[in-house]
Structures are given as structure tokens and as C-alpha cells.
N, C-alpha and C positions, 0 to 999 in steps of 0.2 A: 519297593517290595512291601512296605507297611504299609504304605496307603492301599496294594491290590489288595492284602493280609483283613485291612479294615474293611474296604468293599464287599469281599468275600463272605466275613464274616455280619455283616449289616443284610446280607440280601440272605443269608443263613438263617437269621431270625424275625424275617418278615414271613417266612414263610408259614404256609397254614396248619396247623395243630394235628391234621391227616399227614400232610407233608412232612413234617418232623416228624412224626411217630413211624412211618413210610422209613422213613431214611433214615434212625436209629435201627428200626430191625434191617435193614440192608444192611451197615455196617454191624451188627452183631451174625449175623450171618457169616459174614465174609471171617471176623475175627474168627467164629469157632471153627471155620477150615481152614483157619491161617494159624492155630494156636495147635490144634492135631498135627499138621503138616513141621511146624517147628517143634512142637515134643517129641517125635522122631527122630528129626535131624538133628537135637541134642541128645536126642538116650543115642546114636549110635556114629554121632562126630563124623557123618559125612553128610553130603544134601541130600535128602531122602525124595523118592518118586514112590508116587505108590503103586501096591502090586497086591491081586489075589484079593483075598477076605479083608484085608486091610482096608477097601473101599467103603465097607460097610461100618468102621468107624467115622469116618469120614462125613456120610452121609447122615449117621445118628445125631451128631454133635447138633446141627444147626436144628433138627427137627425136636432136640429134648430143648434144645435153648429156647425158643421163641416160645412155646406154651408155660413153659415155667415162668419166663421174664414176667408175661401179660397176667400169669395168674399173682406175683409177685405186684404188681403195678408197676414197673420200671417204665411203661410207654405211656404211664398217665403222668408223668413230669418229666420230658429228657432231658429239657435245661434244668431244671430245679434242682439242682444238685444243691442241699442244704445244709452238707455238712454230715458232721457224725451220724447222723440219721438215716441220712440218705445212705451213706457206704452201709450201714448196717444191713439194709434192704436189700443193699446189692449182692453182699455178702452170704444171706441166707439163702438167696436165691443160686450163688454160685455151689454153697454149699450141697443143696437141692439137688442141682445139675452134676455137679458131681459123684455124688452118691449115687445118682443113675448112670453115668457116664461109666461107672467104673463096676457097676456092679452089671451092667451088658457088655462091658468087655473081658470079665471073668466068667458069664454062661454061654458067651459065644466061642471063649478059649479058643482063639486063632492062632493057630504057632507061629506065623510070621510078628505078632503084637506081644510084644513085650508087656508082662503084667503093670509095670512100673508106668506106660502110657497113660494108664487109666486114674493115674493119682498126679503125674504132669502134669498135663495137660489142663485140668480144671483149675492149677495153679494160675498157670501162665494167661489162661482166660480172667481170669477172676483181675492179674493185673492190667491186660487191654480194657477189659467195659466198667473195672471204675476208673481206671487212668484216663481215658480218652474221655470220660462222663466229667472228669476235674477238671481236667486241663479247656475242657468246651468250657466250664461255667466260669473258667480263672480269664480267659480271652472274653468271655462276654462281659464278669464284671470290669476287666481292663479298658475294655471298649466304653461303659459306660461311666468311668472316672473321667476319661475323655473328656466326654461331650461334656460332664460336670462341670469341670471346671470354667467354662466359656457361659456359667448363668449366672445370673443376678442375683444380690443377696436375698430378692423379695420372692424368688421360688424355693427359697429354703422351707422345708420340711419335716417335722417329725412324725414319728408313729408312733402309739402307746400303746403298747404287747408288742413282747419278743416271742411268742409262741407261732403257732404254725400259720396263721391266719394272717399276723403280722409280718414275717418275714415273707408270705406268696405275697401277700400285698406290696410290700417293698421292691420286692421283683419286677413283679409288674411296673411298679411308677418310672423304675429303672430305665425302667424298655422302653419307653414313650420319651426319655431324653427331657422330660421336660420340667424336671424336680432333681434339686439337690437334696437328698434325705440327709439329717444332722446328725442322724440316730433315731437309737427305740429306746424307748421309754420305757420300763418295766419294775415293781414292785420286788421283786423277787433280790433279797441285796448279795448271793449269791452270785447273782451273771452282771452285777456290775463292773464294768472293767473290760469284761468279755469282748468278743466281735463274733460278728455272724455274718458272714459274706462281706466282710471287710466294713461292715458296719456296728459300731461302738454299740455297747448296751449301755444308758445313764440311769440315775435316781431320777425321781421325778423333782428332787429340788435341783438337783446339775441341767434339769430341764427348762427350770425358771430364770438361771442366768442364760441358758443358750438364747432362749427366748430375745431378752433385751438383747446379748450383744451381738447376734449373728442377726435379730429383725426378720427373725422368722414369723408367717404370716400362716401357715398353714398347720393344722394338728388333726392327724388321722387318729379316732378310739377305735382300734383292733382287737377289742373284745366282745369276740361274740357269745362268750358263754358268761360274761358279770351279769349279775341282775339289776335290776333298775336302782335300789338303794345306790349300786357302787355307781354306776355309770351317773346317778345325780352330784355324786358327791364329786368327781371327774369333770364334771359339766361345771359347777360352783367353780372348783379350782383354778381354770383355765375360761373364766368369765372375765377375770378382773385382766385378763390380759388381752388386745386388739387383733386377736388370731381367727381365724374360718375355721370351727370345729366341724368335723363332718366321720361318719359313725362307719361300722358295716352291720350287715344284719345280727339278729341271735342265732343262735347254731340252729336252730328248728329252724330256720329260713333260708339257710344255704343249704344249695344242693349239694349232699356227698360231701361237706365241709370244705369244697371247693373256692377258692375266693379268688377274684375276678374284678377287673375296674369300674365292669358295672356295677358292681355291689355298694361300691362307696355312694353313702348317700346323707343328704343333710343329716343333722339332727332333727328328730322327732320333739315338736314341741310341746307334746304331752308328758317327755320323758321331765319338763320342768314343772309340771303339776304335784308331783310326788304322792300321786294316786296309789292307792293297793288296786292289784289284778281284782280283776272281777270274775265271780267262783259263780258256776252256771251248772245246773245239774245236767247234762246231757241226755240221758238215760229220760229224766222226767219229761225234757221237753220232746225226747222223738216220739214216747210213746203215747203224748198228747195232737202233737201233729201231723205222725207218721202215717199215711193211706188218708189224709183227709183232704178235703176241699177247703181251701183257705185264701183270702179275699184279701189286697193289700190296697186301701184307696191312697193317693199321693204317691205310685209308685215309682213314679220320675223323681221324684225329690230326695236331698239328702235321706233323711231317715227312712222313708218309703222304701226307695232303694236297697239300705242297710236289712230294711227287713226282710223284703225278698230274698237277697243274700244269703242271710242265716238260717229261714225258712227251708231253701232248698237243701239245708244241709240235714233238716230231719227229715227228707221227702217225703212232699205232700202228695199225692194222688193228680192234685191238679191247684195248680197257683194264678188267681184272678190278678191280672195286674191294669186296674183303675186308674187311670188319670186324664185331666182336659188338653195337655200340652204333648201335642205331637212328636214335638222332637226328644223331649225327653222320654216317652213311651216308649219309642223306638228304640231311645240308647238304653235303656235299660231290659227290655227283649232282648238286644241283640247280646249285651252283658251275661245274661243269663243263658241265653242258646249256647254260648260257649261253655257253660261251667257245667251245661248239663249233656256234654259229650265225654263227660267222664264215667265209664264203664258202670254198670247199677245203679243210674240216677233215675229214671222212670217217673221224673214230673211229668204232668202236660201242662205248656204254658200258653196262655190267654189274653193276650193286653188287648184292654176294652176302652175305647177313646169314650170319656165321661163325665159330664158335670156333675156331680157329686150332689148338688141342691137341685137339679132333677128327678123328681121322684119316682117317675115314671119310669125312665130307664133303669135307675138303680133298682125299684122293685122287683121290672123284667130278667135282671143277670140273678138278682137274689132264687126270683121263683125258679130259673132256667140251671142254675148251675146249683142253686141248692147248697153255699156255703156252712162250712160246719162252724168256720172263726172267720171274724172279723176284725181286721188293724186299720184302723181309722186315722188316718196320718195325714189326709190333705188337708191342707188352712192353707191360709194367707197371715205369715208370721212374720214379716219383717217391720218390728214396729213404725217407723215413719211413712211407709207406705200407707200403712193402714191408719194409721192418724190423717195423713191427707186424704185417704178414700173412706172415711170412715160407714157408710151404708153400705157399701161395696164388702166391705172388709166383714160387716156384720153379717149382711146374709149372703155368703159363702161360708162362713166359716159356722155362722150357728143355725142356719136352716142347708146346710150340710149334712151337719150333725143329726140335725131334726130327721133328712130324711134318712140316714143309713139305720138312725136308730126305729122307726117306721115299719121300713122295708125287712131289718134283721127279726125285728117281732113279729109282724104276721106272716115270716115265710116257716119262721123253729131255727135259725141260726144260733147254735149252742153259744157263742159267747162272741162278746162287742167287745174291742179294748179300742177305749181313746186315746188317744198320744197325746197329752196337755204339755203344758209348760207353767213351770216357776211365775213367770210376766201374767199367770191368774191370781195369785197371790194378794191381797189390797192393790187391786192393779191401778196405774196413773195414767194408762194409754187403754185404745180403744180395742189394740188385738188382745191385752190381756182380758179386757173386761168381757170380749167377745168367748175367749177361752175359758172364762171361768162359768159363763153361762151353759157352755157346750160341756161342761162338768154337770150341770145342774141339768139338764136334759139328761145324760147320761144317768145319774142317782134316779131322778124322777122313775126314768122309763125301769131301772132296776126295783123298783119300789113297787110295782104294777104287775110285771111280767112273772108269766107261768113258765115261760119257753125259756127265752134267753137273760142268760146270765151277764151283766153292762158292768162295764170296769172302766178306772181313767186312771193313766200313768204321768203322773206330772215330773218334769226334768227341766235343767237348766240348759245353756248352751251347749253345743257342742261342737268340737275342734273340724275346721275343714265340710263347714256344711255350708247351702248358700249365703247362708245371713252371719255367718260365723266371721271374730274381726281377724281370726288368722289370716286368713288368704288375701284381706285387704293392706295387709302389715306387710306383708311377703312382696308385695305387688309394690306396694309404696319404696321399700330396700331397694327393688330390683330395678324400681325405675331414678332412683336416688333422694328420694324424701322429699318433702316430709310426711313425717308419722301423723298423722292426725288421731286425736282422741279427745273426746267430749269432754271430763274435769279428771284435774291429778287426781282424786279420791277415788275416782267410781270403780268397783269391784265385780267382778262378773262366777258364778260358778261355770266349771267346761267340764268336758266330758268326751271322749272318742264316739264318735258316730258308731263302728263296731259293740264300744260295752254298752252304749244307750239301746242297740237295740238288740243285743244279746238281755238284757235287766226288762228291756219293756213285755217280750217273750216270755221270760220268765216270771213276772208280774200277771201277766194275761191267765197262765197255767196256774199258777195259785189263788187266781180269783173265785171270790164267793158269789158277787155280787155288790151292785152301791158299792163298790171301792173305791177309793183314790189313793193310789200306791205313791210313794214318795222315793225316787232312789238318790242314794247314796252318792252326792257329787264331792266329796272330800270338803277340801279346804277353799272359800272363797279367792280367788286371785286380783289381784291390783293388777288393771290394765296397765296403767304405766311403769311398772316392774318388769311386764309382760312384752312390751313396747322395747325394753331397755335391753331386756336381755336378746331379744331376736335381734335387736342391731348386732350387739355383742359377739352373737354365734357368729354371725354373719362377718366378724373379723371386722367390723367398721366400729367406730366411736359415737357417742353421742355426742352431739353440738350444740351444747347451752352456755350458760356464764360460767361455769366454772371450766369450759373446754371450747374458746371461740374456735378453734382449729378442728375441731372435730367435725364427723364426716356427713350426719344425719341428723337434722332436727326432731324436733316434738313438738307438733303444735296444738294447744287447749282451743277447742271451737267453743264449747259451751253445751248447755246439754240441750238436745234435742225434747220435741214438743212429745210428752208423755214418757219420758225417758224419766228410771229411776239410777238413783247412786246405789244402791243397793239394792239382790234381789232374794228375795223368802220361798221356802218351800210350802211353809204353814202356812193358815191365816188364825187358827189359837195355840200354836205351838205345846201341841200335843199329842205327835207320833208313838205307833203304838208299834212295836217292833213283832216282825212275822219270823217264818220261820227262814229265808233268808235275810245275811246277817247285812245286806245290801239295799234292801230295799224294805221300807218303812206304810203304814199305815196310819191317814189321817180322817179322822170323823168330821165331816164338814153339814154344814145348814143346807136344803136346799127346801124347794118349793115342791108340793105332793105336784101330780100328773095335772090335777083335775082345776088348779091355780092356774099352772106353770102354762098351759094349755091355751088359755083364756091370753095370755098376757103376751105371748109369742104370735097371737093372730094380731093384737093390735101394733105389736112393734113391726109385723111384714107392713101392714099398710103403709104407716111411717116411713119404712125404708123404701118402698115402692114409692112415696112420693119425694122420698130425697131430701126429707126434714130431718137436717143432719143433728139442730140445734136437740129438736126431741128425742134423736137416736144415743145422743149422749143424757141425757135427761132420765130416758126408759129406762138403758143400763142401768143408772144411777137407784134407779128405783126398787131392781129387780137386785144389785149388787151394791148394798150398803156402801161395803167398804169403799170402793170404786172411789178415784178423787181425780176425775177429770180436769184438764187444762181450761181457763175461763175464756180463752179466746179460740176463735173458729179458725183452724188451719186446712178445711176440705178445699181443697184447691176451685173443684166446680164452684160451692158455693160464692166462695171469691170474687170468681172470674165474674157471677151472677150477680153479684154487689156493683162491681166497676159496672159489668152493661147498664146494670139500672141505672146507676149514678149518673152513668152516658149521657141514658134518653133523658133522664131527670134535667140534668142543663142543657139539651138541645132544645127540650119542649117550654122553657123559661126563656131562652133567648128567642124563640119563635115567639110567643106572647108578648 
């Protein structure tokens, strides 16, 4: 009988969310003609049948119930019975139903209906649909102490929040059979002691012995409405111990406050940066962008993308989207066709397959489509690439630059913004020294120009973009280590791809001209802190000498060919502060048009002929600071040495 009792009740909640909400209002249906039916048969002590006008209570009962329940919510949780909370819902709702119950059976006044019906009755309902709603969730949670008990200590569990988000989520983990929860975890020293679905409320220090001695592995943060201060401070606390921390969204991200398995999701490792929000005028940027034509070159790329992104959010009239790599053009079209099937978006979108150092084409979209802004995002940024392709590296990324800035001047393109980076700084590798030139093009041509206004936005790294070492740290965990990173020292600033390009936007809009905006990346981070704690979240150990047992190495390569241990915003550290409190102003050197001009035709020949040694030399020439590496790493040129060397002792042994 218990096993059919247990079947029964397993294939009761497999069922689908229509199917249970279906089959709660059947059975409240039935109850409230079965709850009429017995408040008769008790107000007059025999079995009652019905007869006459009496029908027409009968029939009311079910049709005042189901629109009150669904206006109540009662079918948007039918297992969720959670307690005091729940019966209160239930309650008001019967209350509700009662008060109409009884107040049409006092204006219908049927002499065979005893006034007294009309106040019965919603009793006796009131105790079937929460009784039957308890005793459902008391057989469900019975059914899943069950299955609990038959798991392993290593799927033990906690959750931190007892509030509503925490207890759905509990529920749910329930259901899945596949977790022993130990408890919630909750600040609040009132509901310690407590239970909530037969689940214990602890301190968060009763949570650090459960920890060690039940070897709990897993810890759900079920707060969706702390702000990041608290949640860092929650992330710190539960770092020093070998658990898989994993979050649910902020309350702005869940629907309807609804929470769900999908919801759980790692931690955010930006939440470890201990960044302030980034404060965006909204207002300023649509009325700069809104009804215009706006140009995003790199639009496949991390930031590119991001720009597009937030762009469409103050609709443009029409969005250029530039780039040379097919697939990525594509994925990011088809990104955006979706987000603008949202009701008043009225972009048109454009993606224009483009080398960006062709002038010709970029001139023809410029004169054709007539751009009002210009986001100049494509390069070649990944520094060792471009150390090894170093001519390659150079003219994409600064006769790029050369031509959009060109093409924006003689068509009247109201404003250029460069997307730089920090790696122009006293740069040691070739893509910064490439980027800082593409700055000095940028000032030059603002130095000259009638029409458009030329702006550069310099930034450091940013979390989850291609070149970014998040995703290779993620990859490295997932595949089981080791970690690799170039020296214990080296420090990187990071930044979300969202606020990078929400600040660059915003940057763009308050440019005058010759700017080079500096944003605000917080606080420098130690990669290998960085390194330690993503093991950490991730519930595994580090494995060095003081932990041979542990789960994941770290291994020091050494640092790569133009790689710095630290990176600068400046180059004379002296930012001049605007008026947002985010982003910075720096006064830099560059060369008038009419130099700069001259010195960019001799370095194309250069790089046309693949004279790598003088492509680092020019730089050097053109960018002081610049401190290149002394040895040739361009792979072609290499390969160019060996062939020589080849024929060199073939035609010696021939002699």
C-alpha cells in the first residue's frame, strides 16, 4: 500500500505545471460542491439532495471559487505550501469567497436555504483547500526525506536565505531527489532554531561547523535582493572553505520573483573585484544617439558587440555593423534581430562584411549611409599574437585607424571614438605601441578637423571578452588544471564588458575633441589571488606545498615576449577629472597632422615590405616611451632566417 501511496504520489509531481494547476482547480471545484452539499446535510441532520432554487447555490460556489483563487495566486504555487504564509493567502482568499458566498445567498433569499448555509459553508471549505493543500506538501516533503536519506554525505547542501527565494529554491532541489539540504542559513537571530518545511534555520557560525563535520560541498547564496558589498563579504567568508559557491540572480533579474533551478548559477567573478556600479546618464546618452545613424567597426568582437548592445538600447535610426570575420558578423546580426523584436525598437540593421584598412570601402558605407558616430573597436589585441605578427598587427590596427579617421573627415561624421587600451601606456609589446599610435592619429586628425569631432577611450581588460584570462581559467577548472599564469606578481586591472561599454558611450557623448578619456577600472587585481579564488568557488583546493593533496595546480610560465607585470592608464600621471565621477581626462604628446602624415607613409612601405626589425625601430621613434623586446619573435621573419641559413649550408657543401 505504501509503495502504490509512493508511486502515486512520484508520478503526481512529475507532472506538468498546466497539469497541476488543471488538477488543483478540479479538486477545488469538486470541494466547493461537496462542502455546500455537507453544510446542508449538517444544518438539517439528514442527507440532503438538492431541490428548487437550492441548485443555484450549488452552481455559484465553484464559479466565485476559481476566479478568486487565480486572482489570490493559489494556482501559481499548488505544492508550495510554505507555511504561515501560505495558509494566510489561503485564508484571505476564503475570506473573499465567503463574503460573496453569503452575501448572494442573502439577495437571492430562497426559503428552502437556510441563512446559516451562507456562513457554513465557507468554514468547511476554507478547511478542505488548506487541509488538502498541507497534507499534499506533508506527503511530498515525507516522500523526499526518503529518497534523502539513501545519499551520500558529498551531496549535502546548504542554502543562505530563509526568505522566499530560499525556501522555492529548497523545494525545488528537493524535487530532483538529488540533494540533502542541512539547512538555511540566515542572519536574522530571531528564526534560529526555527524550521521551514522541516528544514532547520542555523547562524552562519552553526554553518561553519556543519560544514567540517557533515563535508558539505555545496553552498547556494539565495539572496537576491543584498547588494554586492554584502554578497562580497559572503563570498570572502565561505572562500576559506573547499565548497562550490553558486548564486541566484538580483531581484531585477528574476521574473515575477519567481525562482527556479535554472536560476542557480555560478558566481560572477566580477562580484570579486569589489567594483562600485557604473552610473550612466541614460537620458544624455539617448538624446545623443536616438534617430541617428551610428557606425560600430569590430562588431563581432567582445566590445564591438557590447556596443551594439547598449546602442540599440537608445535607438538608433539605423546601426552600421562592420567587421572582416563572417561568422562573427553573423552571430552578432542575428543577436541583435532578436532584441529588436521587442515592441518600439525601430532600428535598421546593416552588417557590412569590411576590412577596416580599406579605404575605399570604408569611405563608400561612410558617403552611402552617411554616419552621424563612429565606435572604432576593431584591432588586433591579443598581445602575443601581435608580437609574433608584428607588421600584420601594425597596419590593421593603425592604418585602420588611419582610414576610418579619413573616411569620417571628408564625409562630416559628427564624432569618431577610438576604443584604446591601458597596453598604450609606456607600451613593452607591439599591439600597445600600435594603440598608442592609433591615439596619435586620432588627436592629430582632431587638431585639423572642421567637421568631426575625434575622441579615444583608453581601458583595461575586461572580464569574459576573447583575450580576457577569465574564460581560460574557467576552461583550465573544468578540464582539471593546471592553472597557468605568466609570474606570482603580475596585476591586471578588469572591468565587465557591459560597464566598458556603457563608460565608452558615455565618454564618446561628452567629448570635445583630442580627448583621451581614461575610465575608472577600480582597484588593480593579482592574477594569482584571482587564480585562487576561482579554484576556491569552484569547491576544489589548491595543490602546492603547503597542500600536496589538493585538487588543482598553478603553474608560473614566465612572462611572455612584450608582456608587462603591471599595467598604466597614464603616461605623466595626470588625469584631469570631468564631469562624470567615472571616467577621467588625460592631456598626452602627439604629432601635428602635417609630421604625423609624412612618417605613416614611410612606415606603410616598411610594413609592405615586412621589415619587422624597422617596424619596431619606427614605433620606437614615433613613441618615445615605447621599450621594445631586443630579440625578433615574428614568426615569418624566423622561419626566413632558418630557410636562409638552409640554402647558406647547402650552397657551402655544394662548393
Amino acid at each position: 500500500m505504501r509503495s502504490l501511496l509512493s508511486s502515486i504520489l512520484k508520478n503526481l509531481f512529475k507532472l506538468s505545471r498546466f497539469h497541476k494547476r488543471l488538477l488543483a482547480e478540479c479538486f477545488d471545484i469538486v470541494a466547493a460542491l461537496l462542502t455546500v452539499w455537507l453544510a446542508f446535510t449538517l444544518r438539517s441532520d439528514v442527507l440532503h439532495w438538492p431541490s428548487g432554487g437550492q441548485w443555484i447555490l450549488y452552481l455559484s460556489a465553484p464559479l466565485l471559487t476559481v476566479p478568486i483563487f487565480f486572482y489570490f495566486g493559489l494556482y501559481d504555487a499548488v505544492y508550495r505550501y510554505n507555511g504561515f504564509s501560505a495558509f494566510k493567502t489561503i485564508l484571505k482568499a476564503v475570506f473573499v469567497y465567503g463574503a460573496a458566498f453569503l452575501t448572494l445567498s442573502l439577495i437571492l433569499h430562497i426559503d428552502t436555504v437556510p441563512r446559516s448555509i451562507g456562513l457554513l459553508q465557507p468554514i468547511i471549505f476554507l478547511l478542505f483547500t488548506g487541509g488538502s493543500r498541507a497534507l499534499i506538501r506533508y506527503l511530498f516533503l515525507l516522500e523526499n526525506r526518503k529518497a534523502a536519506r539513501s545519499f551520500s554525505p558529498s551531496e549535502a547542501l546548504l542554502i543562505y536565505g530563509a526568505g522566499s527565494a530560499g525556501i522555492q529554491i529548497a523545494i525545488a532541489l528537493q524535487r530532483t531527489g538529488k540533494y540533502r539540504i542541512e539547512g538555511l542559513i540566515d542572519d536574522n537571530k530571531e528564526l534560529h532554531g526555527r524550521h521551514i518545511n522541516g528544514l532547520g534555520i542555523i547562524s552562519p557560525e552553526k554553518a561553519q561547523v556543519l560544514i567540517e563535520q557533515k563535508h558539505i560541498k555545496n553552498i547556494i547564496l539565495a539572496l537576491p535582493s543584498a547588494g554586492r558589498s554584502r554578497r562580497n563579504e559572503l563570498i570572502t567568508f565561505f572562500s576559506k572553505y573547499p565548497v562550490h559557491l553558486r548564486t541566484l540572480p538580483s531581484i531585477e533579474e528574476l521574473a515575477d520573483g519567481k525562482v527556479t533551478l535554472s536560476d542557480i548559477k555560478e558566481i560572477d567573478v566580477e562580484e570579486l573585484l569589489d567594483r562600485k556600479p557604473v552610473l550612466i546618464d541614460h537620458t544624455l546618452i539617448k538624446n545623443n544617439i536616438g534617430e541617428r545613424v551610428v557606425l560600430v567597426t569590430g562588431a563581432g568582437g567582445s566590445i564591438g558587440g557590447e556596443l551594439c548592445r547598449q546602442l540599440l538600447l537608445s535607438r538608433p535610426s539605423k546601426l552600421l555593423l562592420v567587421d572582416n570575420a563572417e561568422h562573427n558578423l553573423y552571430s552578432i546580426h542575428s543577436n541583435l534581430e532578436q532584441r529588436l523584436k521587442i515592441p518600439g525598437s525601430g532600428t535598421e540593421l546593416f552588417p557590412l562584411l569590411c576590412d577596416v584598412t580599406d579605404e575605399r570601402r570604408i569611405a563608400e558605407i561612410c558617403r552611402e549611409f552617411k554616419p552621424a558616430i563612429i565606435y572604432h573597436a576593431a584591432a588586433y589585441k591579443h598581445v602575443p599574437l601581435v608580437e609574433h605578427n608584428p607588421a600584420e598587427g601594425v597596419r590593421n590596427n593603425v592604418f585602420g585607424t588611419l582610414s576610418i579617421a579619413k573616411a569620417a573627415n571628408s564625409c562630416g561624421v559628427k564624432n569618431v571614438i577610438l576604443v584604446s587600451t591601458d597596453k598604450a601606456v609606456r607600451p613593452t609589446n607591439v599591439m600597445g605601441a600600435s594603440k598608442r599610435l592609433c591615439e596619435m592619429i586620432i588627436q592629430a586628425f582632431a587638431d585639423t578637423s572642421q567637421t568631426t569631432c575625434f575622441t579615444a577611450v583608453r581601458f583595461g581588460n575586461v572580464l569574459a571578452s576573447s583575450g580576457s584570462v577569465i574564460p581560460i581559467f574557467r576552461r583550465q577548472i573544468r578540464d582539471g588544471g593546471p592553472l597557468t599564469i605568466t609570474h606570482k606578481e603580475i596585476t591586471r586591472y578588469f572591468m565587465t564588458i557591459p560597464e566598458a561599454a556603457q563608460l565608452i558611450i558615455h565618454a564618446g557623448v561628452m567629448a570635445t575633441g583630442g580627448d583621451i578619456y581614461l575610465l575608472d577600472m577600480g582597484n588593480p587585481v593579482k592574477i594569482m589571488d584571482l587564480a585562487r579564488n576561482m579554484i576556491k568557488l569552484s569547491g576544489l583546493t589548491v595543490r602546492d606545498e603547503h597542500n600536496p593533496e589538493g585538487d588543482i595546480e598553478i603553474h608560473v610560465t614566465g612572462l611572455r615576449p612584450g608582456e608587462k607585470l603591471y599595467e598604466e592608464l597614464l603616461i605623466d600621471n595626470n588625469p584631469e577629472s570631468t564631469a562624470h565621477t567615472q571616467i577621467y581626462k588625460s592631456n598626452e604628446h602627439f604629432l601635428p597632422w602635417s609630421s604625423l602624415q609624412h612618417e605613416l607613409t614611410q612606415l606603410k612601405v616598411i610594413i609592405n615590405n615586412n621589415d619587422v626589425h624597422n617596424v619596431k625601430l619606427f614605433l620606437k621613434k614615433l613613441i618615445p616611451e615605447y621599450q621594445p623586446i631586443a630579440t625578433t619573435s615574428d614568426f615569418l621573419a624566423i622561419q626566413q632566417e632558418k630557410n636562409f641559413s638552409s640554402k647558406s649550408t647547402q650552397f657551402v657543401k655544394t662548393v
